[in-house]
C-alpha positions in Angstrom: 71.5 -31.9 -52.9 69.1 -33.3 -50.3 69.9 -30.8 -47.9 69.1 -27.7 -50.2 65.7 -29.9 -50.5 65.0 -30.2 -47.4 66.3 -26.1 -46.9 63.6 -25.0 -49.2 61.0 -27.3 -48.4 61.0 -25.8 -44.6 61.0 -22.3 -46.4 58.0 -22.9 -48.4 56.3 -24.3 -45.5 57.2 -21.4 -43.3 56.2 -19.0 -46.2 53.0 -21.0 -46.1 52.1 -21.1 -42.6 52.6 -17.2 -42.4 50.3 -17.2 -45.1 47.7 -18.7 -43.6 47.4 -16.1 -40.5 44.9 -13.8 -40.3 43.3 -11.7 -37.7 40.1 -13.4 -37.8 38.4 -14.9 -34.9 38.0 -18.4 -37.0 41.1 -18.3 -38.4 41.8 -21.7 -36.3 38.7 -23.3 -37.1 38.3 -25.3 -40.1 35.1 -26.9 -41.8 34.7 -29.4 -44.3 32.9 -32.1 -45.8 33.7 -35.6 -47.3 31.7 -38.0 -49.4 31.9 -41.6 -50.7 34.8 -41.9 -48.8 34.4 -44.8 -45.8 32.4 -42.4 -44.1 29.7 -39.8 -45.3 30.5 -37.1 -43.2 31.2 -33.0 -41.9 33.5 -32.0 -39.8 34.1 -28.7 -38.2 37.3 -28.5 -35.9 40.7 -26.9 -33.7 42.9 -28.4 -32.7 44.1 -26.7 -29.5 40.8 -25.1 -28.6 37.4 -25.9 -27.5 34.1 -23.8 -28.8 30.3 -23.8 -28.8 29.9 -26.1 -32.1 26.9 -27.3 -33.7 27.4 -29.4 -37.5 24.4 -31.1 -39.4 25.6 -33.0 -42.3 22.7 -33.7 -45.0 23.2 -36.7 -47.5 21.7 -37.4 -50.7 22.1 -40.9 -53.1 21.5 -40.5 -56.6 19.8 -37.1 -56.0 17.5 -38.2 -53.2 17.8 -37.0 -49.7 18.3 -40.1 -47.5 19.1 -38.7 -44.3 21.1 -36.2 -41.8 23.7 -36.5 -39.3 25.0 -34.1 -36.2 27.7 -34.2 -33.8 25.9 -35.3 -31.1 23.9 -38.3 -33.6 20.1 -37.5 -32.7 20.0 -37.4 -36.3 19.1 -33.7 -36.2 16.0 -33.4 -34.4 17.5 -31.8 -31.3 19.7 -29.7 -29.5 23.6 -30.5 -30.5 25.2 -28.0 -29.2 28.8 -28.9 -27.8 31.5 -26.9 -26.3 34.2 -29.0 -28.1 37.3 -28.8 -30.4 35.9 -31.0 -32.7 32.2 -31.8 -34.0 31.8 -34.7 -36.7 28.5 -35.3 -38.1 29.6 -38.9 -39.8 27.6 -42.1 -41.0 30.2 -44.8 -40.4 31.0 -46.9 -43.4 28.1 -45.1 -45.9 30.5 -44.1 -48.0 31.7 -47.8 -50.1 28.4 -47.8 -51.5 29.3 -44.5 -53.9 26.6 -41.8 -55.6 26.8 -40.0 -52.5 26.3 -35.9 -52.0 26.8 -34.4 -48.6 25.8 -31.0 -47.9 27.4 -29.8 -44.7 26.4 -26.9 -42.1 28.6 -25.7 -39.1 27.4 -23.6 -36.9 29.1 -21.3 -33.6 27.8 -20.0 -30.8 29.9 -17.4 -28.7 29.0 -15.0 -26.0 29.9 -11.6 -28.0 28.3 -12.8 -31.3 25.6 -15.3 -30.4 24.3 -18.2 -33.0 26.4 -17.2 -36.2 26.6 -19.5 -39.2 30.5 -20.2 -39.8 29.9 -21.9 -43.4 28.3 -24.6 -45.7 30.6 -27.5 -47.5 29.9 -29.9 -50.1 31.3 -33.0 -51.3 31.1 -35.5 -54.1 34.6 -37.1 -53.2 36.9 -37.4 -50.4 38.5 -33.8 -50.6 42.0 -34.8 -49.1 43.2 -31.7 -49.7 40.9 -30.3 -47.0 42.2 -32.8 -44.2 
C-alpha cells in the first residue's frame, strides 16, 4: 500500500512539473507577495540563475499607505537595480501587527528587451501556496 503511494505521488509530481514548462523566457522566474505574515514583503526570484531585477513593495495599514520597500532598502527613492537570483523588498517583523496590504512590483531588465515590467502581486495573507 505505501509503495503504490509513494508510486503515484512521484507520477503526479512528474505530471506536474512537465506541466509547469513553457517556452517563455520567465518561465523560471517567480514573483510574489506576502502580508501580515512575520515580514511585509515581495519577492521576485530563480533559483539557478542570476538577472537584472528591480522589486518595490508598497504597504498599506488599515487603508493608508505607510511606506515602500526595494531590494536594495533605499526605501525606493533610488536606483535598485541588481543582477541577482533573488530580489526581496521585505520590512522585517511588520507583519505581527496585522491589517496589512502589500502591493508588489517586479521589474527586469535584459539586453534584447530593455526595462520590461514582469508583474504586480498582492497580498492580504501569507500566500503559502506561492512559496
Amino acid at each position: 500500500m505505501i509503495r503504490k503511494f509513494i508510486s503515484m505521488t512521484c507520477v503526479v509530481l512528474s505530471s506536474l512539473s512537465m506541466l509547469s514548462l513553457s517556452t517563455d523566457a520567465n518561465a523560471a522566474l517567480t514573483w510574489f507577495s506576502r502580508a501580515n505574515c512575520v515580514n511585509n514583503e515581495s519577492i521576485t526570484w530563480e533559483s539557478f540563475s542570476s538577472h537584472w531585477l528591480w522589486t518595490n513593495s508598497y504597504h498599506y495599514r488599515n487603508g493608508y499607505y505607510q511606506h515602500c520597500e526595494n531590494n536594495v532598502g533605499n526605501a525606493c527613492t533610488g536606483n535598485s537595480w541588481q543582477l541577482t537570483w533573488r530580489a526581496a523588498a521585505v520590512h522585517w517583523n511588520e507583519g505581527f501587527s496585522g491589517g496589512w496590504y502589500v502591493l508588489g512590483y517586479h521589474w527586469r531588465w535584459s539586453s534584447s528587451t530593455g526595462t520590461y515590467l514582469l508583474g504586480r502581486t498582492s497580498a492580504t495573507s501569507c500566500n503559502a501556496t506561492q512559496w
